[in-house]
KOLKEDO-262556 format. One record per residue (C-alpha): residue in three letters; x, y, z. Coordinates in steps of 0.5 Angstrom, whole numbers, padded with zeros to 4 digits, always signed. Layout:
REM KOLKEDO-262556
ALAXYZ;...
//
This chain:
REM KOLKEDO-262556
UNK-0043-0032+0011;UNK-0046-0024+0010;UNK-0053-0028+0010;UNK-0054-0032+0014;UNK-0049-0029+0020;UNK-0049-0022+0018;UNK-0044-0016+0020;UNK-0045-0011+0024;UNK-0046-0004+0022;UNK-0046+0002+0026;UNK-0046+0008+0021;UNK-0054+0010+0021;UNK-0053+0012+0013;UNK-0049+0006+0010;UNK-0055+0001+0014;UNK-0061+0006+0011;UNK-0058+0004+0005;UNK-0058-0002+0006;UNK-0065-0004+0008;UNK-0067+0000+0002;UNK-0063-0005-0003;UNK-0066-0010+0001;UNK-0062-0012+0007;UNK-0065-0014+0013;UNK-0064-0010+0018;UNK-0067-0010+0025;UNK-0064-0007+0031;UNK-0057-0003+0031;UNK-0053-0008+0035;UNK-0056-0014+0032;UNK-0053-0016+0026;UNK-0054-0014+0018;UNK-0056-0019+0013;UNK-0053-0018+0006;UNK-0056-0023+0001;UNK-0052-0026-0003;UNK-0056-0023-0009;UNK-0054-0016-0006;UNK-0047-0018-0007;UNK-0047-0020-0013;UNK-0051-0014-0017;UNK-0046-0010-0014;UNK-0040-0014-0016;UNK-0042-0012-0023;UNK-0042-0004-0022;UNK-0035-0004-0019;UNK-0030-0002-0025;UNK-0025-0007-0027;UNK-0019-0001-0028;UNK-0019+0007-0026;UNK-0013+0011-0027;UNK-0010+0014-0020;UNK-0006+0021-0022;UNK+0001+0024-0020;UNK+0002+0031-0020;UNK+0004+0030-0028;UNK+0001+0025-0033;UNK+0008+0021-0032;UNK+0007+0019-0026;UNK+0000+0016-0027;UNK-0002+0009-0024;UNK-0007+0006-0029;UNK-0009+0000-0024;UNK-0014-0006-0026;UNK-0014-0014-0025;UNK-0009-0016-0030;UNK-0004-0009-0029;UNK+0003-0010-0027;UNK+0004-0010-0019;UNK+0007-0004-0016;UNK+0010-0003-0009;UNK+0008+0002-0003;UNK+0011+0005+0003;UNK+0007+0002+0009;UNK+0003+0007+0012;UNK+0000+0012+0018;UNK+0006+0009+0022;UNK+0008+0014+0028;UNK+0014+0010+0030;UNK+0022+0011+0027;UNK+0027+0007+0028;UNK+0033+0011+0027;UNK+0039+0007+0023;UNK+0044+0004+0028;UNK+0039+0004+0034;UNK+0035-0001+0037;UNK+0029+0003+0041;UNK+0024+0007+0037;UNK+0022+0014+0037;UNK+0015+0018+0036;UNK+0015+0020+0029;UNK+0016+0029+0027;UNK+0014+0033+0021;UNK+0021+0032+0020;UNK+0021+0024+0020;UNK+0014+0025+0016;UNK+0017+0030+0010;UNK+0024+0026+0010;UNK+0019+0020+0009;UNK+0015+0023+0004;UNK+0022+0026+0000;UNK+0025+0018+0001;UNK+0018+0015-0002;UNK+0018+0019-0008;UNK+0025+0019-0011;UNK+0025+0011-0010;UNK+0024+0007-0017;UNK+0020+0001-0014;UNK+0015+0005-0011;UNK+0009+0007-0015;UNK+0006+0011-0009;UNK+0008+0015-0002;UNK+0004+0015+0005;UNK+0005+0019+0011;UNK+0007+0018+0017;UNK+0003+0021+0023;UNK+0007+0026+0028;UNK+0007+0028+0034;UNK+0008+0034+0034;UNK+0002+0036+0031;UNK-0006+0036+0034;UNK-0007+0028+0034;UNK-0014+0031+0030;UNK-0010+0034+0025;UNK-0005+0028+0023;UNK-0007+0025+0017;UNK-0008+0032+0015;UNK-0001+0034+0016;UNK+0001+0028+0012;UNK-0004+0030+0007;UNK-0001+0036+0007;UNK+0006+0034+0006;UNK+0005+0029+0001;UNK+0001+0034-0003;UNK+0009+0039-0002;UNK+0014+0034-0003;UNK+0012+0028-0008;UNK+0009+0029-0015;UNK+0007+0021-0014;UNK-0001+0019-0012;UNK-0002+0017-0006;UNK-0005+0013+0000;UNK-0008+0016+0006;UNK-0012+0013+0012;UNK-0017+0019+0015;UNK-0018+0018+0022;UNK-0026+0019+0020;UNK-0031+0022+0015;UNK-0029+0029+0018;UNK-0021+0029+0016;UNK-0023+0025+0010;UNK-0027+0032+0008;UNK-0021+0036+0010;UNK-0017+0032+0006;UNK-0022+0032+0000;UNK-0021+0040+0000;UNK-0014+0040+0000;UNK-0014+0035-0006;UNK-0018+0040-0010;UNK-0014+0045-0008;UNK-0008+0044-0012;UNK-0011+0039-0017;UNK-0016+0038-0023;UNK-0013+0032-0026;UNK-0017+0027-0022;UNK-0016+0023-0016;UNK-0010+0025-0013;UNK-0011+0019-0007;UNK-0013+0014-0005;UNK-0017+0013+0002;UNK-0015+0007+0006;UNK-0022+0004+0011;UNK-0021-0002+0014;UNK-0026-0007+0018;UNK-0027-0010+0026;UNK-0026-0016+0026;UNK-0030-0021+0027;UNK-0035-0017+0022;UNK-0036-0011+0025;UNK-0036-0004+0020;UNK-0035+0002+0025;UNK-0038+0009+0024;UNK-0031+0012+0024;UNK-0028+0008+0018;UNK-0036+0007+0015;UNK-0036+0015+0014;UNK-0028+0015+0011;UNK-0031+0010+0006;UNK-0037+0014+0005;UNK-0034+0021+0004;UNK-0028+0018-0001;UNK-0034+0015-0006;UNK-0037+0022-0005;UNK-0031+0025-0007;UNK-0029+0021-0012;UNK-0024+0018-0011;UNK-0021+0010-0010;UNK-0023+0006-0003;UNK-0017+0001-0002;UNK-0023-0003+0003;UNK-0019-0008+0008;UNK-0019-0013+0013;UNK-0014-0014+0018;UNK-0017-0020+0022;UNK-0012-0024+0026;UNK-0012-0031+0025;UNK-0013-0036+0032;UNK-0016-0029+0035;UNK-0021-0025+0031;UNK-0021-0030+0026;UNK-0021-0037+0026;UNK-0015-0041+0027;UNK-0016-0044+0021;UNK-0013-0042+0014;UNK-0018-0043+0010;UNK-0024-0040+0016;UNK-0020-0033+0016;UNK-0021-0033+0009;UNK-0028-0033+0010;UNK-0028-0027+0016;UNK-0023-0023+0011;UNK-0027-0024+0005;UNK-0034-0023+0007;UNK-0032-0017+0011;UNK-0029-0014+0005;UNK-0035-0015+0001;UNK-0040-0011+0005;UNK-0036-0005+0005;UNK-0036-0006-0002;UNK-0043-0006-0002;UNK-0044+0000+0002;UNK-0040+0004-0003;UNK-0043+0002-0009;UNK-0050+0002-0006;UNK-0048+0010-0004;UNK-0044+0011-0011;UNK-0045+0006-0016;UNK-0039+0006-0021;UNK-0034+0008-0015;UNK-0027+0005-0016;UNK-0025+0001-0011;UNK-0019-0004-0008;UNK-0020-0010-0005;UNK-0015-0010+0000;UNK-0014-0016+0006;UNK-0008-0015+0010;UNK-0008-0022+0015;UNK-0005-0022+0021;UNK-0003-0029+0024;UNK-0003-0029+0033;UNK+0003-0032+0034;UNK+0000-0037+0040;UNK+0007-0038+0043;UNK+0007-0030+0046;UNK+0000-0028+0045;UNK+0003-0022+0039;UNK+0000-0021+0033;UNK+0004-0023+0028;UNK+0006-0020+0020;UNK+0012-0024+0019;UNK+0010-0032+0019;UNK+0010-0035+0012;UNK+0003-0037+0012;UNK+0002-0029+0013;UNK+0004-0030+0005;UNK+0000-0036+0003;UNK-0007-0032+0006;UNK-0004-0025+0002;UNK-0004-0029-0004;UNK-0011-0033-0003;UNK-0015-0026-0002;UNK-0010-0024-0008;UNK-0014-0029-0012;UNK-0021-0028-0009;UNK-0020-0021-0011;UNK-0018-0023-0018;UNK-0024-0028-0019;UNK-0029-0023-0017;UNK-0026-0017-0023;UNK-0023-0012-0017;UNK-0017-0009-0017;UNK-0013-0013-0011;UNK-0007-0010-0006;UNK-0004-0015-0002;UNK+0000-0013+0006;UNK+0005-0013+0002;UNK+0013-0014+0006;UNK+0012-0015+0013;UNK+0016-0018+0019;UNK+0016-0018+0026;UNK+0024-0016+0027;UNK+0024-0009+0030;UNK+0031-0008+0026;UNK+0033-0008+0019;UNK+0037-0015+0019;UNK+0037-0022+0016;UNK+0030-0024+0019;UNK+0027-0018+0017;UNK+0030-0019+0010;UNK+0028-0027+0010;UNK+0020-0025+0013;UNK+0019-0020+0008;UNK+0021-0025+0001;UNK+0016-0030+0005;UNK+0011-0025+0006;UNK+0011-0020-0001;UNK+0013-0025-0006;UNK+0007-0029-0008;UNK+0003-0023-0007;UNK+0006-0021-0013;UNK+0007-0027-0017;UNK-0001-0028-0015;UNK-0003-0021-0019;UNK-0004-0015-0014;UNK-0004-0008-0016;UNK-0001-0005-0010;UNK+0003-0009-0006;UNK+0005-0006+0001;UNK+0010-0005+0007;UNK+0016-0002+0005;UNK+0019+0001+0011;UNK+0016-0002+0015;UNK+0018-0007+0021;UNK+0016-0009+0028;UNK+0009-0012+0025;UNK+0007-0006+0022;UNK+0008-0002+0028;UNK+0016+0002+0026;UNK+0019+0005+0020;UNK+0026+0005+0018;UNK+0029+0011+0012;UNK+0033+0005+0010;UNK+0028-0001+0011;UNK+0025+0003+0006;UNK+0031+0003+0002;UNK+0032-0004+0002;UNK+0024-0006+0001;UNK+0025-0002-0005;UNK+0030-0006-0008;UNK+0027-0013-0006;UNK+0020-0010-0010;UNK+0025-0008-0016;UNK+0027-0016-0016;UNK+0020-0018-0014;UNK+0018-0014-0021;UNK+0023-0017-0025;UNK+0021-0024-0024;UNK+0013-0023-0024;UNK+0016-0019-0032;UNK+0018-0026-0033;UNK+0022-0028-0039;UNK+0021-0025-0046;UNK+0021-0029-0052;UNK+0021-0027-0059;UNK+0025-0027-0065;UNK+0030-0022-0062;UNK+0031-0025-0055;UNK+0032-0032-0058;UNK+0038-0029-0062;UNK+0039-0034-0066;UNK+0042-0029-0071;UNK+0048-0027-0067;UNK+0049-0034-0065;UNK+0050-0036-0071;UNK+0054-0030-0073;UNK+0059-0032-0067;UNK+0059-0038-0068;UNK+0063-0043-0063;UNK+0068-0041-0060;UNK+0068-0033-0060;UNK+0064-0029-0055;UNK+0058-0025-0054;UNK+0062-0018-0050;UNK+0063-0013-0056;UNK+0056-0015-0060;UNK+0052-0010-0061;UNK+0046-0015-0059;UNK+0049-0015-0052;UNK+0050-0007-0052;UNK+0042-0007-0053;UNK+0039-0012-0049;UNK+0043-0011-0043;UNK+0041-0006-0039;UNK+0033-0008-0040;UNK+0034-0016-0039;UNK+0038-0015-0032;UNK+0035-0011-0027;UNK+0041-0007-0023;UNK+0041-0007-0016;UNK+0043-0001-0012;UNK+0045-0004-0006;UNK+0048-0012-0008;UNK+0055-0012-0007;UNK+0058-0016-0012;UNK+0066-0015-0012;UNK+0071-0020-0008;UNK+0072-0019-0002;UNK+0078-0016-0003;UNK+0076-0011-0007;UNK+0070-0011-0002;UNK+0074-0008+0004;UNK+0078-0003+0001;UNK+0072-0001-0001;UNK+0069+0000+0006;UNK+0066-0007+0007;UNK+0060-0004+0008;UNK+0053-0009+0008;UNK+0047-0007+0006;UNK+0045-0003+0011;UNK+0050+0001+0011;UNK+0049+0002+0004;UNK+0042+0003+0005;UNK+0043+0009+0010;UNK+0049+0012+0005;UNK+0043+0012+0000;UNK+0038+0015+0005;UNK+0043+0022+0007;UNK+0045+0022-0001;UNK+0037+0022-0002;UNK+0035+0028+0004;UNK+0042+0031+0003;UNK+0039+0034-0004;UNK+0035+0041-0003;UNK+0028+0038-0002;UNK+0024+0040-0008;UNK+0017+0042-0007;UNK+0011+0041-0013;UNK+0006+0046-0012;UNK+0007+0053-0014;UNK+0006+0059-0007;UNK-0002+0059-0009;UNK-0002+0052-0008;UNK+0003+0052-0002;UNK-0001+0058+0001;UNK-0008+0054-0001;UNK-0007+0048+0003;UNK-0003+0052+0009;UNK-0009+0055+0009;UNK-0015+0050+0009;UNK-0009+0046+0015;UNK-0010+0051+0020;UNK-0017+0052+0019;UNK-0018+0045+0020;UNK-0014+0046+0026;UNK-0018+0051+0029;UNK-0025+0048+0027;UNK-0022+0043+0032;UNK-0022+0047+0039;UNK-0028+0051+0036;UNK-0034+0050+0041;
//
C-alpha cells in the first residue's frame, strides 16, 4: 500500500526525511511512495518496551508487546454529561480538575488525560490539561496537543516538575484515507525531539474514509500507522512509540460515525495483533458506545468493544468516561469503565496453576463432608483469587431495598461525590506549582503577541 498508493504528507520536514531515506517523493500534493524495505528498517529501530514514569517510581508504567493490559480515561473531550441529565454541557476547568482528581484515584486506570475546557483561550486548552494533570495526579499521562507549538509548551511544563523521565505520552493521529497532516506531523516530530512516547493512530471510518470492508479498513489503518512510525524513527531512530487504531464504523442507516458496533471490537482486536506481530507496543479504542447516557446499551457496547482488545494484548486499552461515540464525558461512566476494566483484567490474568492453587493438601486434610470456610488456605487466597467490585450488588432484594435500591449508577455517582469530596491533593511543591503558572501564562500571551 504505502508503495504502490502512497500517502500524503504535508509536513515539509517529515517529507525532506523521507526523500533522504529513499522515498519517492515528488510534488507536495501528490502522494509519498514508501518502500517497503524503508518500513521494515525501521521496524527494527523501535524499541520493544519503555517505561512511562509517574510522579513516583510506584506509579511507573513499564509497556511492551507482552505487558499486562492496563485501562485509560478517554481523552481531549470538551463535552460533560452530568449525572441525571440527558443534554450535555461544554467542559470547565472545573470538570477538567474533578476529572483529573477522578482518574487518578481509580484503581483500574493506569493513566489519566484532560478534558479540554472552554473557559480558557482555545490555543491554550491542551496546556490547561497538561497543566492540571501535572497538579492533581502523580499518574503518567496521555496528551493530545493540538500542533508542534502547544507540544512544545507541554514539552517545557513536563521539565519543569520533573527529572525522572517521560511524564507523558503525546497522542497524533492521521487523515484518512492517508493523509498525514502538517499540524499532527509537528506533534509527532516534537514528541520524539523531546523524548517522549508517541502513541501514533488512525481513526478511519469503515464504508466512508476506509472501505466497507473489514479486512479493507485493516489495510487503510495499518498503513497509515506504519508511515508515521517511519517518520519518527527516521527523525529520532530508537524513539518509543505505540501502535494505536482506533476504528470507527459509518452506521449506513443514519449516516453517524459509530464507536458502539460489535465489530468495532473484531477490528480493535485485528490492529492489536497487527501491532503485536510487528513487536510495538499496541493500544486498542478500548470501551466505546454510541449511547449518550450511562445505561444498559452503553454497558453492553463497551464489553463487546473493549474485551477483546484486551485478551488480544494491547498495553493500553481506552475509552473510560467516554459516551456518545467518543464525543461526551461522564464522572460516573468513568466510574463504571473502570470497574469493567478491573473485571477485563482479571480475566485476561487467567487462572494460576501450581502446586498451591491446586490444593491438594487442604483437600485431603478436609476430606469429604466438611468445609473450606475456616481454613487458613481460604483466608490466604481469597482476596487475590476473586477481584471485588465496588459497584455490583450482591444482597437479596430484600436486603437490597432497605439498603436504598440504588443501581449501579447510582452507585457510580455516590462513589464519584465520596472521590471529589475529599480535599484535592496536589503533586507538586510551590516551586513547581509556580514554574507551570508561569510557563502557562507565558504561552497564553505568546498567543495574541504580534
Amino acid at each position: 500500500m504505502l508503495a504502490e498508493v502512497g500517502i500524503l504528507i504535508e509536513h515539509p520536514r517529515a517529507r525532506a526525511l523521507l526523500q533522504e531515506a529513499g522515498a519517492v517523493v515528488e510534488d507536495p500534493a501528490r502522494p509519498v511512495k514508501i518502500p517497503a524495505t524503508l518500513v521494515e528498517a525501521c521496524l527494527k529501530t523501535v524499541p520493544r518496551e519503555f517505561t512511562l514514569r509517574g510522579h513516583t517510581a510506584a506509579r511507573d508504567v513499564d509497556l511492551g508487546p507482552d505487558s499486562p493490559p492496563r485501562g485509560r480515561p478517554i481523552i481531549s473531550l470538551d463535552w460533560v454529561v452530568d449525572h441525571g441529565e440527558k443534554r450535555r454541557r461544554a467542559a470547565m476547568v472545573s470538570d477538567l480538575e474533578a476529572w483529573v482528581r477522578l482518574a487518578n484515584a481509580l484503581p483500574n486506570l493506569s493513566l489519566v488525560s484532560g478534558l479540554y475546557p472552554w473557559d480558557v483561550p482555545l490555543e491554550a486548552k491542551d496546556l490547561r490539561a497538561a497543566q492540571a494533570m501535572l497538579r492533581f495526579s502523580d499518574k503518567p499521562m496521555l496528551i493530545a496537543p493540538f500542533s508542534a507549538w502547544s507540544a512544545g509548551w507541554i514539552a517545557k511544563m513536563l521539565s519543569a516538575v520533573s527529572d525522572r523521565g517521560p511524564r507523558a505520552i503525546f497522542f497524533c493521529s492521521c487523515n484518512s484515507p492517508l493523509i498525514f497532516s502538517e499540524s499532527q506531523l509537528g506533534v509527532l516530530l516534537a514528541g520524539v525531539e523531546h523524548g517522549l512516547p508517541v502513541m501514533v493512530n488512525s481513526s478511519a471510518v469503515t464504508g466512508a474514509t476506509a472501505p466497507i470492508t473489514l479486512a479493507g479498513t485493516l489495510v487503510v489503518m495499518n498503513a497509515e500507522m506504519l508511515s508515521g512510525i517511519v517518520i519518527a524513527q527516521l527523525a529520532r531512530p530508537g524513539a518509543p512509540l505505540i501502535y494505536a487504531g482506533h476504528p470507527i464504523v459509518l452506521d449506513m442507516r443514519t449516516s453517524i460515525a459509530s464507536c458502539g458496533h460489535t465489530e468495532s471490537g473484531l477490528l480493535q482486536a485485528a490492529l492489536v495483533e497487527l501491532g503485536r506481530s510487528y513487536g510495538l507496543v499496541t493500544a486498542s479504542n478500548g470501551l466505546t458506545t454510541d449511547s449518550n447516557v450511562c445505561d444498559a446499551q452503553a454497558a453492553v457496547e463497551k464489553w463487546n468493544t473493549g474485551l477483546l482488545g484486551v485478551l488480544g494484548g494491547a498495553a493500553l486499552n481506552g475509552g473510560a468516561g467516554s459516551l456518545a461515540a467518543l464525543s461526551s464525558a461522564s464522572l460516573e461512566q468513568m466510574v463504571i469503565d473502570d470497574d469493567i476494566y478491573g473485571r477485563m483484567l482479571r480475566l485476561g490474568e487467567g487462572i494460576q496453576v501450581n502446586e498451591e492453587t491446586l490444593a491438594m493438601d487442604v483437600i485431603r486434610s478436609v476430606g469429604p463432608n466438611r468445609h473450606f470456610l475456616e481454613e487458613p488456605h481460604t483466608v490466604q487466597h481469597l482476596r487475590t483469587e476473586f477481584r471485588r467490585s465496588l459497584l455490583a450488588e450482591r444482597q437479596n432484594p430484600e436486603v437490597w431495598l432497605r439498603g436504598g435500591g440504588r443501581d449501579a449508577v447510582e452507585a457510580a455517582s455516590q462513589r464519584v461525590r465520596s472521590i471529589l469530596g475529599m480535599e484535592a491533593k496536589t503533586y507538586l511543591d510551590p516551586a513547581g506549582e509556580a514554574a507551570l503558572a508561569k510557563l502557562f501564562e507565558a504561552a497564553v500571551q505568546s498567543i495574541s503577541a504580534p
